[in-house]
PyMOL Python script that loads the backbone (N, CA, C, O; Angstrom):
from pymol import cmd

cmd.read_pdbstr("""\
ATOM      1  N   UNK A   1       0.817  -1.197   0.000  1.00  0.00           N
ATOM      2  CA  UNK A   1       0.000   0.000   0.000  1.00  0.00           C
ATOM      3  C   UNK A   1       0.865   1.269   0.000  1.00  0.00           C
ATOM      4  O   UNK A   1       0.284   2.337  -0.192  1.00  0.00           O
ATOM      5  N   UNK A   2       2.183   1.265   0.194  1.00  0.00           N
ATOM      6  CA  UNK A   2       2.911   1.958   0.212  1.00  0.00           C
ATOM      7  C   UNK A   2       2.754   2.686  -1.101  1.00  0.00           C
ATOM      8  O   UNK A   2       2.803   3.867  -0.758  1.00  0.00           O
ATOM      9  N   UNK A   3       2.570   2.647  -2.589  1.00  0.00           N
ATOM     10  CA  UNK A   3       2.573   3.354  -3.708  1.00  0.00           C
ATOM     11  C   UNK A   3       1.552   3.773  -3.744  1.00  0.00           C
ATOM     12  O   UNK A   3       1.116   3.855  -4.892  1.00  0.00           O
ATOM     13  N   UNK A   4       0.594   4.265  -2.623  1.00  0.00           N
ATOM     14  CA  UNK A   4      -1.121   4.945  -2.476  1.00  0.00           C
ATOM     15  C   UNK A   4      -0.679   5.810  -1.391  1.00  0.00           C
ATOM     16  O   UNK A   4      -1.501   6.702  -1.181  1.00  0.00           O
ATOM     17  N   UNK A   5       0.419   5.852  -0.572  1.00  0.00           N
ATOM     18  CA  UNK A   5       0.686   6.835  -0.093  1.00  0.00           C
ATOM     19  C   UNK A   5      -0.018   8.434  -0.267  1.00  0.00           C
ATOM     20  O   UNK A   5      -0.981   8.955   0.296  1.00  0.00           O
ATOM     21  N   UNK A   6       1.086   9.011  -1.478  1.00  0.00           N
ATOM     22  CA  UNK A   6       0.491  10.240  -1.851  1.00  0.00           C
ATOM     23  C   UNK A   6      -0.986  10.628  -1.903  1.00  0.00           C
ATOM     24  O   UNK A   6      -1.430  11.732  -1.586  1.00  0.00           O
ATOM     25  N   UNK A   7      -1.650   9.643  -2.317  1.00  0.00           N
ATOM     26  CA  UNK A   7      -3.342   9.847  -2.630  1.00  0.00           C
ATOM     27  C   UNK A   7      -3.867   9.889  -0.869  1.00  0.00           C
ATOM     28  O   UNK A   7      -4.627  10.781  -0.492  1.00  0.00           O
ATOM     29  N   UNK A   8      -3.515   9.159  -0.214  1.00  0.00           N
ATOM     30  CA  UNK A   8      -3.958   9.231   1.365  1.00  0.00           C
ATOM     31  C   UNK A   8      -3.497  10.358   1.734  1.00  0.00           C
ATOM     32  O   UNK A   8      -4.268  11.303   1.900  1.00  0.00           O
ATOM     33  N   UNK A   9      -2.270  10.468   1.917  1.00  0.00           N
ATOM     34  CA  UNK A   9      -2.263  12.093   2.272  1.00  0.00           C
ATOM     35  C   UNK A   9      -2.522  13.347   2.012  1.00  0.00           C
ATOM     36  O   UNK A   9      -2.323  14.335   2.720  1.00  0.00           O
ATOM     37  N   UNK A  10      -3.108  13.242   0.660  1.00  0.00           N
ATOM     38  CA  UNK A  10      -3.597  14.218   0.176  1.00  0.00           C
ATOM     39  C   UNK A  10      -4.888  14.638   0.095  1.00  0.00           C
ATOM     40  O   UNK A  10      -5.248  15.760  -0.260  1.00  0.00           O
ATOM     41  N   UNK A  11      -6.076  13.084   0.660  1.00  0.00           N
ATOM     42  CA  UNK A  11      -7.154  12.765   0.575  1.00  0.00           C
ATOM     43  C   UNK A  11      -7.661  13.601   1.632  1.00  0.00           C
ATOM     44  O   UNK A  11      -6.954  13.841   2.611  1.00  0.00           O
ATOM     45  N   UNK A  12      -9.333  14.267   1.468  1.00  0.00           N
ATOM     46  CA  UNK A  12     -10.077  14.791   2.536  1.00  0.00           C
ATOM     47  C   UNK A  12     -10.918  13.844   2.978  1.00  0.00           C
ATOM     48  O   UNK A  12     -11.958  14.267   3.482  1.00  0.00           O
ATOM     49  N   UNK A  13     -10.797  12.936   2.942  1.00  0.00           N
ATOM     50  CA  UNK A  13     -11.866  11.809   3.561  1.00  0.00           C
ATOM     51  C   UNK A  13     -11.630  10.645   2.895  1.00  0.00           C
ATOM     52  O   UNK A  13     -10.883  10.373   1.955  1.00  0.00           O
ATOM     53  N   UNK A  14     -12.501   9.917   3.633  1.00  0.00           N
ATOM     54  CA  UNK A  14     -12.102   8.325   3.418  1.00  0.00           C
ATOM     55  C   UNK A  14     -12.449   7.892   2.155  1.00  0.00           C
ATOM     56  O   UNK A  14     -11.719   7.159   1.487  1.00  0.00           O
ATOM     57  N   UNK A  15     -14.124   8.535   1.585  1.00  0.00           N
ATOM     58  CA  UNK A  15     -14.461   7.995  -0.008  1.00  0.00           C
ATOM     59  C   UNK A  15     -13.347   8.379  -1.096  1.00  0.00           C
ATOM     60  O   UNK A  15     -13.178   7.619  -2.051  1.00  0.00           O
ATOM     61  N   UNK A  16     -12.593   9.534  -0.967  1.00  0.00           N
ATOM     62  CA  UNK A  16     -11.780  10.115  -1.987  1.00  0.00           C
ATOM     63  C   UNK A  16     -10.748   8.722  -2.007  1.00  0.00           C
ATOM     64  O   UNK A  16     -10.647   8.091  -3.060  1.00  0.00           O
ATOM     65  N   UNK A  17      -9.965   8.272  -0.731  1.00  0.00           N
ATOM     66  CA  UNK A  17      -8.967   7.007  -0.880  1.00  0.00           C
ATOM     67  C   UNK A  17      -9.692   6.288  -1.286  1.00  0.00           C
ATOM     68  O   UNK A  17      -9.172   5.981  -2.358  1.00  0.00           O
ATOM     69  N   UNK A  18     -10.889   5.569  -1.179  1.00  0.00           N
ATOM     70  CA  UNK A  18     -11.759   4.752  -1.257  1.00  0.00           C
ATOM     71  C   UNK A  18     -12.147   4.735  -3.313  1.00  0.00           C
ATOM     72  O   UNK A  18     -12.670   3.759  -3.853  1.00  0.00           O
ATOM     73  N   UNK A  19     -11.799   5.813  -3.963  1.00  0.00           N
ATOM     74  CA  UNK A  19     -12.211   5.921  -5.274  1.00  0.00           C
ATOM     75  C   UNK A  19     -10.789   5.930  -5.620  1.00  0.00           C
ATOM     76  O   UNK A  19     -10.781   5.015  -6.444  1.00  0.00           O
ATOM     77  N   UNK A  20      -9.665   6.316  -5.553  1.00  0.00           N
ATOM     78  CA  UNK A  20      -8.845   6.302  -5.773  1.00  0.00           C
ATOM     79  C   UNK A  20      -8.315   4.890  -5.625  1.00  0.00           C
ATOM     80  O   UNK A  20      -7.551   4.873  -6.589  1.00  0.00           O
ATOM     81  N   UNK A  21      -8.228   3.921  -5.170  1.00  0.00           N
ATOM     82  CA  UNK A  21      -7.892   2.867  -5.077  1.00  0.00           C
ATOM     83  C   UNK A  21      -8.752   1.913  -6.181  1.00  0.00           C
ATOM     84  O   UNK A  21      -8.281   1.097  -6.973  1.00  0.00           O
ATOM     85  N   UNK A  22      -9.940   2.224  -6.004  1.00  0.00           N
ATOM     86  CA  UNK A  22     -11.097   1.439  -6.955  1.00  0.00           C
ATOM     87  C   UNK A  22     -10.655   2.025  -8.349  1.00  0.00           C
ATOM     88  O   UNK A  22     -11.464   1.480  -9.100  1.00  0.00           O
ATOM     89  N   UNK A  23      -9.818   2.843  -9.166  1.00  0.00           N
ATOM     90  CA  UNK A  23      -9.453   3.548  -9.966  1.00  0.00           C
ATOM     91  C   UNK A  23      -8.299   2.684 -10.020  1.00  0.00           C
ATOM     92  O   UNK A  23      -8.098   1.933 -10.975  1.00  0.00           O
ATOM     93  N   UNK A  24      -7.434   2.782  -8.884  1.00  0.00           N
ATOM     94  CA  UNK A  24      -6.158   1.756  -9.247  1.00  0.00           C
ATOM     95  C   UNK A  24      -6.018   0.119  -9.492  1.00  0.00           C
ATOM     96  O   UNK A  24      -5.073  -0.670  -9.472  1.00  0.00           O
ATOM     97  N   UNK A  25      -7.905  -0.017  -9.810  1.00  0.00           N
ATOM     98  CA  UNK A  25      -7.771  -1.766  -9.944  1.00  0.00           C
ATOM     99  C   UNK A  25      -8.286  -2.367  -8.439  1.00  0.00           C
ATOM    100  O   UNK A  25      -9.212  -3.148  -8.213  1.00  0.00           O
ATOM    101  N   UNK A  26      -7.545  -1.853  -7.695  1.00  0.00           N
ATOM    102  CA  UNK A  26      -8.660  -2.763  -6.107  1.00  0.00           C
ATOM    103  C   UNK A  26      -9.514  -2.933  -6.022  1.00  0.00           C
ATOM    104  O   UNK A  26     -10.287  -1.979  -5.932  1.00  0.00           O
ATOM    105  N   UNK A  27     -10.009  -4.280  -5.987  1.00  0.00           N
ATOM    106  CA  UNK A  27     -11.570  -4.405  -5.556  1.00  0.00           C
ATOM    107  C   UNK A  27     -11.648  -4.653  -3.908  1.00  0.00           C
ATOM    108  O   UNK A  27     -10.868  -4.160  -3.092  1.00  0.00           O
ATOM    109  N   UNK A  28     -13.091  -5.785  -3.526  1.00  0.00           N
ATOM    110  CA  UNK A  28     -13.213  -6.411  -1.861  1.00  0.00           C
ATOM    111  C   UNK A  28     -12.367  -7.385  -2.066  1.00  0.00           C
ATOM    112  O   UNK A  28     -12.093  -7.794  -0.938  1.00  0.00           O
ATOM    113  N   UNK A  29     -11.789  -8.001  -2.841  1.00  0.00           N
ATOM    114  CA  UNK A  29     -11.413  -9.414  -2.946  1.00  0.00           C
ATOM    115  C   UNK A  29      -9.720  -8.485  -2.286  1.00  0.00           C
ATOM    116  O   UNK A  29      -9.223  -8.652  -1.172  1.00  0.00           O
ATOM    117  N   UNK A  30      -9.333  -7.816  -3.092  1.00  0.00           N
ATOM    118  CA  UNK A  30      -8.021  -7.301  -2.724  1.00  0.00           C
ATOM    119  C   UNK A  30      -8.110  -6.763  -1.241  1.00  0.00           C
ATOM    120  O   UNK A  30      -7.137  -6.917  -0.502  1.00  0.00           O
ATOM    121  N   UNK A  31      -9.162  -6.187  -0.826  1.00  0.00           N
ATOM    122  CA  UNK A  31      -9.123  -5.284   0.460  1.00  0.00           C
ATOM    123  C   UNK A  31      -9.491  -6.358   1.594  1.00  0.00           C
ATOM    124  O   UNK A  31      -9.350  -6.074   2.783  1.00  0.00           O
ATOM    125  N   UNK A  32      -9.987  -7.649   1.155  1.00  0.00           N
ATOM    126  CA  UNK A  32      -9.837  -9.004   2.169  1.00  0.00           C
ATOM    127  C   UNK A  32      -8.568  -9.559   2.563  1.00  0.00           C
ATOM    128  O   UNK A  32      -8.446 -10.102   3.661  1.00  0.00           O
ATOM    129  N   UNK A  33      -7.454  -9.444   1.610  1.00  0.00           N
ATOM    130  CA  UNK A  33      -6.097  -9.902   1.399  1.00  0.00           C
ATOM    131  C   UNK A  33      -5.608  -8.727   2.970  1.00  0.00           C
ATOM    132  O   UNK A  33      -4.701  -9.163   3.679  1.00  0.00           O
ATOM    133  N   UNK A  34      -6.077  -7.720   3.262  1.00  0.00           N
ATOM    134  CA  UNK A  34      -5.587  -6.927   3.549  1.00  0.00           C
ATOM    135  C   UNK A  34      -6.436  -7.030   5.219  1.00  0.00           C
ATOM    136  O   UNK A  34      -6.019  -6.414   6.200  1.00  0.00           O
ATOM    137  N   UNK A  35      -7.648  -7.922   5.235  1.00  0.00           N
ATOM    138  CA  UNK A  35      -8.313  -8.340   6.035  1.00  0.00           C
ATOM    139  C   UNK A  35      -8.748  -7.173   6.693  1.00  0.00           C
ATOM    140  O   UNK A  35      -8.326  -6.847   7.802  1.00  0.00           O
ATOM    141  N   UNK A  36     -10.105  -6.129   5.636  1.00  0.00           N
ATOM    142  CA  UNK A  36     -11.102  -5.915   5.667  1.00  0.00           C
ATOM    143  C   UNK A  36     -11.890  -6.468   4.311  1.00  0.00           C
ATOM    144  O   UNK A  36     -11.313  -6.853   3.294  1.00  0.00           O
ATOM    145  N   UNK A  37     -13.576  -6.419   4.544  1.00  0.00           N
ATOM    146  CA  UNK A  37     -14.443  -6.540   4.109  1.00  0.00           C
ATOM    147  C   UNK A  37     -14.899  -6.164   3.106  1.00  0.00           C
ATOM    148  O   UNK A  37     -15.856  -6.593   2.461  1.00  0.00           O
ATOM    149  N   UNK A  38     -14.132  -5.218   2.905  1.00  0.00           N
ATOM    150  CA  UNK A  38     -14.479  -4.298   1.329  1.00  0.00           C
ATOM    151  C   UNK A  38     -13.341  -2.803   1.154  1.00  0.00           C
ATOM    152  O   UNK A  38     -12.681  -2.368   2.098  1.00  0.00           O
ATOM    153  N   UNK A  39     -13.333  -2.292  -0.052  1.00  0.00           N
ATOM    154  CA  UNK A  39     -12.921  -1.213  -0.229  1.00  0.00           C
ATOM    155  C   UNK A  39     -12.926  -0.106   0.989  1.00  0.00           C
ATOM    156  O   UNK A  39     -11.971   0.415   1.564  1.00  0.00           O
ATOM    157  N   UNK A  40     -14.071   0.036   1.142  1.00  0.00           N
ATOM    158  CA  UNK A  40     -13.886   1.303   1.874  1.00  0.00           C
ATOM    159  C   UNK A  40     -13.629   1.083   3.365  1.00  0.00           C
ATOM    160  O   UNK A  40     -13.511   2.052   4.116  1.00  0.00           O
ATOM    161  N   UNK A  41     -13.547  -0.085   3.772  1.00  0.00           N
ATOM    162  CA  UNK A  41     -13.270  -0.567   5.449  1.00  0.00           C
ATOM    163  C   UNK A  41     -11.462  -0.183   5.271  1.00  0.00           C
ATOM    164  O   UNK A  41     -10.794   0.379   6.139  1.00  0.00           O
ATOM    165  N   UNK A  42     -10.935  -0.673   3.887  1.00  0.00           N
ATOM    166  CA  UNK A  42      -9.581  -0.162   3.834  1.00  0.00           C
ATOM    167  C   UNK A  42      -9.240   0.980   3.907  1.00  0.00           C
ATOM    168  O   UNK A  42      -8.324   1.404   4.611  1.00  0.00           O
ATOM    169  N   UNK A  43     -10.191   1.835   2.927  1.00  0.00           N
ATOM    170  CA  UNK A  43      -9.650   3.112   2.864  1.00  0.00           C
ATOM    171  C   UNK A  43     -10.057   4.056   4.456  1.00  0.00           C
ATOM    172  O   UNK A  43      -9.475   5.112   4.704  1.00  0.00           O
ATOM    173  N   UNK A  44     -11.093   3.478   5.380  1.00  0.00           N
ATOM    174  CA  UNK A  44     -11.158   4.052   6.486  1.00  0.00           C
ATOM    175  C   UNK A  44     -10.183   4.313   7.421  1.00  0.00           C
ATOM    176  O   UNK A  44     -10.002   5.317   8.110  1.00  0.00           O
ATOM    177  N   UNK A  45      -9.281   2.764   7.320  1.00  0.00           N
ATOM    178  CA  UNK A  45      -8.569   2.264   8.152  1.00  0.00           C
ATOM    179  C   UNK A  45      -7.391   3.284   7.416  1.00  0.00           C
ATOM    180  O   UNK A  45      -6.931   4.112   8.202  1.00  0.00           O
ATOM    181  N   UNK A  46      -6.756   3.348   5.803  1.00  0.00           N
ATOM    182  CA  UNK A  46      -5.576   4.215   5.784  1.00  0.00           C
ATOM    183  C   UNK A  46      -5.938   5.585   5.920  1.00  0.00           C
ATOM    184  O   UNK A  46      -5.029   6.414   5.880  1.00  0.00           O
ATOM    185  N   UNK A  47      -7.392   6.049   6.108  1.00  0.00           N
ATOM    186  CA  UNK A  47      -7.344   7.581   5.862  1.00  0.00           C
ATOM    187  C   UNK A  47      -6.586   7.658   7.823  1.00  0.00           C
ATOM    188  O   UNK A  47      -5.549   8.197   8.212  1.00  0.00           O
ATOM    189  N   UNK A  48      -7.373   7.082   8.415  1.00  0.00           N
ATOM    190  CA  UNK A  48      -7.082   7.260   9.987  1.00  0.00           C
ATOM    191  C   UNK A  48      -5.787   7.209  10.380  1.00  0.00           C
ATOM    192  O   UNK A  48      -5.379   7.990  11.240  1.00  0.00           O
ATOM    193  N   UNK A  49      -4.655   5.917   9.573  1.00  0.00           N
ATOM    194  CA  UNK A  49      -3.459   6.234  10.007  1.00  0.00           C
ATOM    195  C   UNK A  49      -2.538   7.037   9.188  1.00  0.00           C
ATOM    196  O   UNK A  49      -1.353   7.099   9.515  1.00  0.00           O
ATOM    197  N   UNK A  50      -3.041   7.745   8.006  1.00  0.00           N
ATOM    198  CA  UNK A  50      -2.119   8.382   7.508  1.00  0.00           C
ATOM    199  C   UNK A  50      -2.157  10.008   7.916  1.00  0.00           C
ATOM    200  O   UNK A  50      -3.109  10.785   7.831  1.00  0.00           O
ATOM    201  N   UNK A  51      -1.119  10.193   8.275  1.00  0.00           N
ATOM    202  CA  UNK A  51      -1.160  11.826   8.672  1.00  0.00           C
ATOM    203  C   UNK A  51      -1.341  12.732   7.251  1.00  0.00           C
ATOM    204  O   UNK A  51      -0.917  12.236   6.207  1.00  0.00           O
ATOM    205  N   UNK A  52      -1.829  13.757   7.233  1.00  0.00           N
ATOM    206  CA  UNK A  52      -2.236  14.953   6.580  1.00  0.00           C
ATOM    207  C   UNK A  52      -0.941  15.138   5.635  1.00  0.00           C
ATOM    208  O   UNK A  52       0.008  14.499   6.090  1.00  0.00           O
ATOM    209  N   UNK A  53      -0.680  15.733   4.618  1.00  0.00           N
ATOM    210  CA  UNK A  53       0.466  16.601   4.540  1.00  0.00           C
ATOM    211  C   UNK A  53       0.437  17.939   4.680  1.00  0.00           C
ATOM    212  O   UNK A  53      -0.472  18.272   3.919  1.00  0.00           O
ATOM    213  N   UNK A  54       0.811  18.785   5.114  1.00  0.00           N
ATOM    214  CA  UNK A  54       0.612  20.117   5.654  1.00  0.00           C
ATOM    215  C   UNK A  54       0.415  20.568   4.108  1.00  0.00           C
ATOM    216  O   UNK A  54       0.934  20.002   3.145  1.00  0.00           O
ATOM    217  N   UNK A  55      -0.742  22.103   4.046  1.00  0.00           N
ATOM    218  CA  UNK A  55      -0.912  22.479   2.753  1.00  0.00           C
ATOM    219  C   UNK A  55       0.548  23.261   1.966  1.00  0.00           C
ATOM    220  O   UNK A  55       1.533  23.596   2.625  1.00  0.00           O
ATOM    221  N   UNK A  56       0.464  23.400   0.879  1.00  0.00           N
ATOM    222  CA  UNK A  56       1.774  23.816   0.303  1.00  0.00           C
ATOM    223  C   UNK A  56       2.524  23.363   0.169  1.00  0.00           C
ATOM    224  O   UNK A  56       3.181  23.623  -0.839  1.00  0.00           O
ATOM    225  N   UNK A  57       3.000  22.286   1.153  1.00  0.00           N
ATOM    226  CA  UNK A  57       4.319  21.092   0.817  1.00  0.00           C
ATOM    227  C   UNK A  57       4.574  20.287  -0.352  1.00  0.00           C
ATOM    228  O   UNK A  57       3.675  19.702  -0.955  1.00  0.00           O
ATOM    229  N   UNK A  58       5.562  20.259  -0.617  1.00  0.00           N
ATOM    230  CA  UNK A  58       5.836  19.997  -2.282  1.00  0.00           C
ATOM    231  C   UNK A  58       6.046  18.152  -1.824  1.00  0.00           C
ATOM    232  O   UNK A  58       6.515  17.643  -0.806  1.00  0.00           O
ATOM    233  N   UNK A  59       5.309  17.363  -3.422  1.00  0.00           N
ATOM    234  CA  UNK A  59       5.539  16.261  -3.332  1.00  0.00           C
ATOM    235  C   UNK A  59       7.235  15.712  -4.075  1.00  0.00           C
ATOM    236  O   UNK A  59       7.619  16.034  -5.199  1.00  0.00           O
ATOM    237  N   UNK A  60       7.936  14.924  -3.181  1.00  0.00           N
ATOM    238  CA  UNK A  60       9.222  14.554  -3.837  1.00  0.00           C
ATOM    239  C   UNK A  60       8.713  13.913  -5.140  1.00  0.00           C
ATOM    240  O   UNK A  60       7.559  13.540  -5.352  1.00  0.00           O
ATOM    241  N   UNK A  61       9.348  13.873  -5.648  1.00  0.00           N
ATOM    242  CA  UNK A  61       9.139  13.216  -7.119  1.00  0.00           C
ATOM    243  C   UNK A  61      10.313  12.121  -7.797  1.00  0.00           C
ATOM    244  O   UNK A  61      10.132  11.637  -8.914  1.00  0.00           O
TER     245      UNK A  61
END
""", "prot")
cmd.dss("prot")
cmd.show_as("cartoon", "prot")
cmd.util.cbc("prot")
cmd.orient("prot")
């Protein structure tokens, strides 16, 4: 999950990770591997542990 990084930290809520991932190909079958129930039980769980990036901060590239 590490290459969804940027999109979590940049995300205002959980549906935005939650579409963004479903965009990158993840379905429930993938977000079971990960042992939740569906898409968005994942993206709940990374919006909560990923910290914010402060506004203006430039992404490394």
């Amino acid at each position: 999950m590490h290459h969804h990084r940027d999109l979590c930290e940049r995300a205002v809520s959980p549906l935005e990770i939650a579409a963004g991932l479903e965009a990158h190909g993840l379905t429930d079958r993938t977000a079971a591997r990960y042992r939740h129930r569906h898409v968005f039980a994942l993206a709940e769980e990374l919006y909560a542990r990923t910290p914010a990036r402060p506004a203006g901060s430039a992404v490394a590239v």
